[in-house]
C-alpha positions in Angstrom: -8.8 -4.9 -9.7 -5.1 -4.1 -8.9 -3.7 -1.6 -11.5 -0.3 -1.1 -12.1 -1.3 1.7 -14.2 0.4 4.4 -12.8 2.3 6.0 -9.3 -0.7 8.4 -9.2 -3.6 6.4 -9.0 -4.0 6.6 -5.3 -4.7 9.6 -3.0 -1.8 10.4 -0.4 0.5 9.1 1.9 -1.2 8.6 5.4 1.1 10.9 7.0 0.5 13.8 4.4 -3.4 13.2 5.0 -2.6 13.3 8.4 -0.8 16.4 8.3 -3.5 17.8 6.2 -6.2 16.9 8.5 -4.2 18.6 11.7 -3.7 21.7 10.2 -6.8 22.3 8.3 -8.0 24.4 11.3 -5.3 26.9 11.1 -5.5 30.6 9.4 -2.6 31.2 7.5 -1.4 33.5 5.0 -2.1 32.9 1.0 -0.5 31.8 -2.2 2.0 29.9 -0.6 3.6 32.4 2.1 1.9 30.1 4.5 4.3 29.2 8.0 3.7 25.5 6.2 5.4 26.2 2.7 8.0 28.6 3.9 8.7 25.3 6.6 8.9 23.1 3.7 11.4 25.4 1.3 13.1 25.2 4.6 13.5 21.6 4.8 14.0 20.7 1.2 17.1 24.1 0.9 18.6 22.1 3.4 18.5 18.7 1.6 19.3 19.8 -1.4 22.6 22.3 0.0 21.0 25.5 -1.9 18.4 28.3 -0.4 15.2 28.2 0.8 14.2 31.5 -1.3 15.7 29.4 -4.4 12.0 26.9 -3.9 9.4 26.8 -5.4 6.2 25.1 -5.0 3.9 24.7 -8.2 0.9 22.4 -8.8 1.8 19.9 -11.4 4.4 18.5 -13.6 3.2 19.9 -17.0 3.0 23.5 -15.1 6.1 23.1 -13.6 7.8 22.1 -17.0 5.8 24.9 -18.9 6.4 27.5 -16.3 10.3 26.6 -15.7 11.6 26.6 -19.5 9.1 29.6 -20.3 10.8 31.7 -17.6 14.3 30.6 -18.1 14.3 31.1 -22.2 13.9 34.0 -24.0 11.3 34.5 -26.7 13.4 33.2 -29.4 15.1 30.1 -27.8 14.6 26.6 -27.7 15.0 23.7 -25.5 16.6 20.5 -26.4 15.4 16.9 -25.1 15.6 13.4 -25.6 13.3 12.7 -28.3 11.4 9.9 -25.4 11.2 13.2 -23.1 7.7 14.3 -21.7 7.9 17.5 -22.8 8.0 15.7 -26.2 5.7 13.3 -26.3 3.2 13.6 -23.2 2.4 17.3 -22.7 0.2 18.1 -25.6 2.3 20.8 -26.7 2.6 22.6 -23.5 5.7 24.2 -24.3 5.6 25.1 -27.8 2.2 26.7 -26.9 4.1 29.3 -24.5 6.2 29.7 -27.9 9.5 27.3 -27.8 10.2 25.1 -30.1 11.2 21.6 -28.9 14.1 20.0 -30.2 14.2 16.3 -29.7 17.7 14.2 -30.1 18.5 10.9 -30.4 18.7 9.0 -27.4 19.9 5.6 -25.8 17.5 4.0 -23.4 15.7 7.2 -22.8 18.7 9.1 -21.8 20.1 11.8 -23.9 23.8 10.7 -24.2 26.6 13.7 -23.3 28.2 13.4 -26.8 24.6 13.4 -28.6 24.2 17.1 -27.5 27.7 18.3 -28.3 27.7 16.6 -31.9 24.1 18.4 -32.4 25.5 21.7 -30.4 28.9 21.9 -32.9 27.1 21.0 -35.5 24.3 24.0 -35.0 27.6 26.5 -34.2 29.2 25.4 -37.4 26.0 25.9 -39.1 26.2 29.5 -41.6 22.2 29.8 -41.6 21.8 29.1 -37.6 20.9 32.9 -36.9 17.3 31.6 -39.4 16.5 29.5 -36.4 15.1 28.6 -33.0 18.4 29.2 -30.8 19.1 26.1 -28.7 18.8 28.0 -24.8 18.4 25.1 -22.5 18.3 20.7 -22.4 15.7 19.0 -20.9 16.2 15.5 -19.2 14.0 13.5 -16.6 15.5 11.5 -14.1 14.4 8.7 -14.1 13.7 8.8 -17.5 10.7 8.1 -19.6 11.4 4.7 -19.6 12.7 4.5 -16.4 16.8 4.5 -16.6 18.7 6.8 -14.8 21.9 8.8 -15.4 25.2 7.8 -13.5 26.8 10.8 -11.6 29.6 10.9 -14.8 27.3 11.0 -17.4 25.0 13.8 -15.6 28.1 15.7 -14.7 29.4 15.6 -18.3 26.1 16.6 -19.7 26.4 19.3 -17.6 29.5 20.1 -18.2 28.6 20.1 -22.2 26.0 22.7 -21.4 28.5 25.2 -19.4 30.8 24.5 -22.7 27.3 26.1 -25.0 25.6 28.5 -23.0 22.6 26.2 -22.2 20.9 25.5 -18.9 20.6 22.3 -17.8 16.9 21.5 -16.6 16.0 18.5 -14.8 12.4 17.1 -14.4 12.3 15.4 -11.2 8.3 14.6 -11.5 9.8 10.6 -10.0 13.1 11.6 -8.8 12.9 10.0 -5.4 12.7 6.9 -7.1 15.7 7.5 -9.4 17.5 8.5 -6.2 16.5 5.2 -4.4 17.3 3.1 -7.1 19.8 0.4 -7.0 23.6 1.6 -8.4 22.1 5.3 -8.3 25.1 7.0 -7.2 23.4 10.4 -7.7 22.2 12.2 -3.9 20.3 15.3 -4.0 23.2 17.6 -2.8 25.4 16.0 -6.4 22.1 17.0 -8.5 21.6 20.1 -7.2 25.8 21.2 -7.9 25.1 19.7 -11.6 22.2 21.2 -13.3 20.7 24.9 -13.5 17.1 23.7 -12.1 15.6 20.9 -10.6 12.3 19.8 -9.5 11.0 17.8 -6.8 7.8 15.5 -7.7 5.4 15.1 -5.3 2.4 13.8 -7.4 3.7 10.7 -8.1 5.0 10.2 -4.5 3.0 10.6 -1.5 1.3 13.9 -2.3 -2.1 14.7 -3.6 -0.5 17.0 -5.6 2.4 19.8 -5.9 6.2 20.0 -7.1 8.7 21.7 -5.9 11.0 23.5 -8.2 14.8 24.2 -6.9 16.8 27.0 -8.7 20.4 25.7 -7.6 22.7 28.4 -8.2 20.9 31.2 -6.8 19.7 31.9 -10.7 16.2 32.1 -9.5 14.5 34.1 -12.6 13.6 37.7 -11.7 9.5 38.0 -11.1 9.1 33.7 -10.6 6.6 34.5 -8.9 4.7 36.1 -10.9 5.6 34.2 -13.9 4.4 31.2 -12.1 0.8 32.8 -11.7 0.4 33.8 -14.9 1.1 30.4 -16.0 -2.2 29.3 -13.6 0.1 27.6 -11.1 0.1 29.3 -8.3 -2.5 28.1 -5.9 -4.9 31.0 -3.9 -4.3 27.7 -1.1 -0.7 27.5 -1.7 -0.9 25.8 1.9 -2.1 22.5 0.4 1.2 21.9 -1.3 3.6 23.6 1.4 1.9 21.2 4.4 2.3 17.9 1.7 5.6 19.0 1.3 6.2 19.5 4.9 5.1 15.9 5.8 7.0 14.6 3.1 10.6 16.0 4.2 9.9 15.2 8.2 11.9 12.2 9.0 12.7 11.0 6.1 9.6 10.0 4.8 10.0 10.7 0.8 13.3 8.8 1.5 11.5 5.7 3.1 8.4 5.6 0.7 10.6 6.0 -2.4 12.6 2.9 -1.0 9.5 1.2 -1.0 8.3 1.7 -4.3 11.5 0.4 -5.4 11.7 -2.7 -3.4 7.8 -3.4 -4.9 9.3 -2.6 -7.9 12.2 -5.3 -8.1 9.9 -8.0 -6.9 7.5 -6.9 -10.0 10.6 -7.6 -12.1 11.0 -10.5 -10.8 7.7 -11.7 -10.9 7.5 -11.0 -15.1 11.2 -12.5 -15.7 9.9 -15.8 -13.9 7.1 -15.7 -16.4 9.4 -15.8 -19.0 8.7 -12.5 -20.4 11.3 -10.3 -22.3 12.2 -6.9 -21.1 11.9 -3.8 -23.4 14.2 -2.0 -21.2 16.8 -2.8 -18.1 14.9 0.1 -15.8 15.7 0.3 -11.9 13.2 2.1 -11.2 9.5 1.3 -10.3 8.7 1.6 -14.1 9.0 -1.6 -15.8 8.4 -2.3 -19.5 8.0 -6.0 -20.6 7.2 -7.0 -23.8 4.0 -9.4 -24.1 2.0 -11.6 -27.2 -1.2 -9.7 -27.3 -3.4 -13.0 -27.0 -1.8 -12.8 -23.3 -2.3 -9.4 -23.0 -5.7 -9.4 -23.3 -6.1 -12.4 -21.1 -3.8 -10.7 -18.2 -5.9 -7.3 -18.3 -9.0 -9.4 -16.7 -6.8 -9.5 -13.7 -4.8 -6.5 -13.3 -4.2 -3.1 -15.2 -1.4 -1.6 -16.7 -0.8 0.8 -19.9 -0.1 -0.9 -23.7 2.5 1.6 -24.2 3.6 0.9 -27.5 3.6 -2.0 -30.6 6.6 -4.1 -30.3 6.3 -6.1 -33.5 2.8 -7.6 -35.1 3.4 -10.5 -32.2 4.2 -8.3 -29.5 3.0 -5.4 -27.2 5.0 -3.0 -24.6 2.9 -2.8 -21.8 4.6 -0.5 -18.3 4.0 -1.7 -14.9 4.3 0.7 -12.5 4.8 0.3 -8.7 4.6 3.5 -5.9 5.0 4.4 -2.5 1.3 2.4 -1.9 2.1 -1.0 -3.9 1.9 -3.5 -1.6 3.1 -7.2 -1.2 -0.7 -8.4 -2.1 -1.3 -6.4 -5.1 2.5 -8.2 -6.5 0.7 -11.2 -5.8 -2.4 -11.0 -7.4 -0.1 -10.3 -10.8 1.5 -13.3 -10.0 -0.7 -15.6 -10.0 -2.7 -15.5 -13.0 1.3 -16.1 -14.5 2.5 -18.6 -12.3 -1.0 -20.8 -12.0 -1.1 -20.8 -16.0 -4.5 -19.2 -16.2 -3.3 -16.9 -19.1 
């Protein structure tokens, strides 16, 4: 069966297996001081405009989130997101377990809107019992989002701007950002993100990889003793070669470029595909998330073909359900959705 279930459900790119498999005979150094990983900072420094001592690479996103705001707050701070954000909603508590409070907001189509945070931020300054309180030390968005929208350049470099204005570091989960960045209308390049936020990450699970992410400190702000905040956090790898080669095959000729582009194109004809269907979007996403809103009778029918996640009631009618496309969606898996819709066997 074809699932649409996630951009993780397959192994890795054929050139990051390849890479993998050529290399596996070499002795290198541990814990990511590897000639593979130090290659890789190299390559994604220069992308990105900032310094190759300024990367990190870390295992997974939920690490990398809980490893990134525990080392940038202090004990008593908090971090403000969307109220859709993963840290919110998909990370059992991963954050507030390393002791900071989560703050969601209100937000518009997943995104956490520029004047949302400086109505909440005047409002807490204003407030005479504020010292009785989790202190608001950093925000938290996604790009793409949690529902797959992205941020135009204005609105991320307002919302940056807003932070400077508070004191707050601006953190940006980039667990799908190559296919935010390949999006159409994203005018948003690596170089832009990296001058407009305090942190960054680079996903590599969800594209290409087997696993790994690679954190970016953009302002030479790197947090004194990372490195040994990220193993005590269990995310440093004893191989850290497995992520640094992934990393390297994904930033050699412009392959996390091309793949992401892929995903996307897979992505629009998906759309396509479910607005031809006559089906009702939950969500105008860009992105290779896309959230259509279905009669349950015809959900039920439509998992015997394919999978894909419920992801939330829409009415008593009605379900959510995400489709998600990836760097190995291909032409014949958009196809074998399609016709169960089109040939009226639903």
């Amino acid at each position: 069966m074809v699932s649409f279930e996630s951009d993780y459900n397959n192994g890795a790119h054929r050139e990051v297996l390849r890479h993998l498999v050529e290399t596996n005979g070499k002795e290198t150094l541990t814990y990511g001081l590897d000639e593979y990983s130090q290659r890789a900072k190299e390559k994604i420094a220069k992308a990105c405009g900032t310094a190759a001592e300024d990367v990190f690479l870390l295992s997974g996103g939920t690490q990398t989130n809980a490893t990134v705001i525990d080392a940038m707050l202090r004990s008593y701070e908090a971090v403000v997101c969307p109220e859709t954000g993963h840290i919110n909603v998909h990370e059992a508590g991963a954050v507030e377990a390393f002791g900071h409070k989560v703050i969601a907001l209100p937000q518009e189509d997943g995104l956490l809107l520029p004047s949302t945070l400086e109505n909440f931020m005047q409002g807490f300054e204003r407030d005479e019992s504020r010292d009785h309180v989790a202190q608001p030390g950093m925000v938290y968005v996604s790009f793409p989002s949690e529902v797959g929208t992205i941020y135009t350049a204005a609105q991320l470099a307002e919302l940056y701007d807003c932070c400077r204005r508070h004191g707050l570091s601006l953190f940006v989960d980039g667990a799908r950002l190559g296919y935010g960045l390949a999006a159409p209308g994203c005018d948003i390049d690596l170089p832009f993100l990296a001058a407009h936020c305090d942190v960054f990450y680079i996903g590599g699970t969800k594209l290409g990889a087997l696993c790994g992410e690679a954190v970016v400190f953009t302002h030479g702000n790197t947090p004194r003793c990372f490195f040994t905040i990220v193993k005590r956090h269990g995310a440093l790898l004893a191989k850290g070669r497995l992520i640094g080669v992934q990393f390297d095959a994904l930033f050699t000729n412009n392959l996390y470029h091309h793949i992401s582009h892929h995903a996307i194109d897979m992505a629009q004809s998906l759309h396509g595909v479910l607005a031809d269907a006559g089906l009702r979007f939950f969500v105008d996403s860009p992105t290779n998330q896309q959230f259509v809103i279905i009669p349950n009778e015809m959900v039920e029918r439509l998992e015997e073909y394919v999978s894909f996640i419920r992801w939330q009631p829409y009415d008593n009618e009605n379900t959510v359900c995400r489709f998600v496309t990836s760097w190995a969606t291909t032409p014949k898996d958009i196809f074998k959705l399609s016709a169960p819709l089109t040939l009226g066997q639903l």
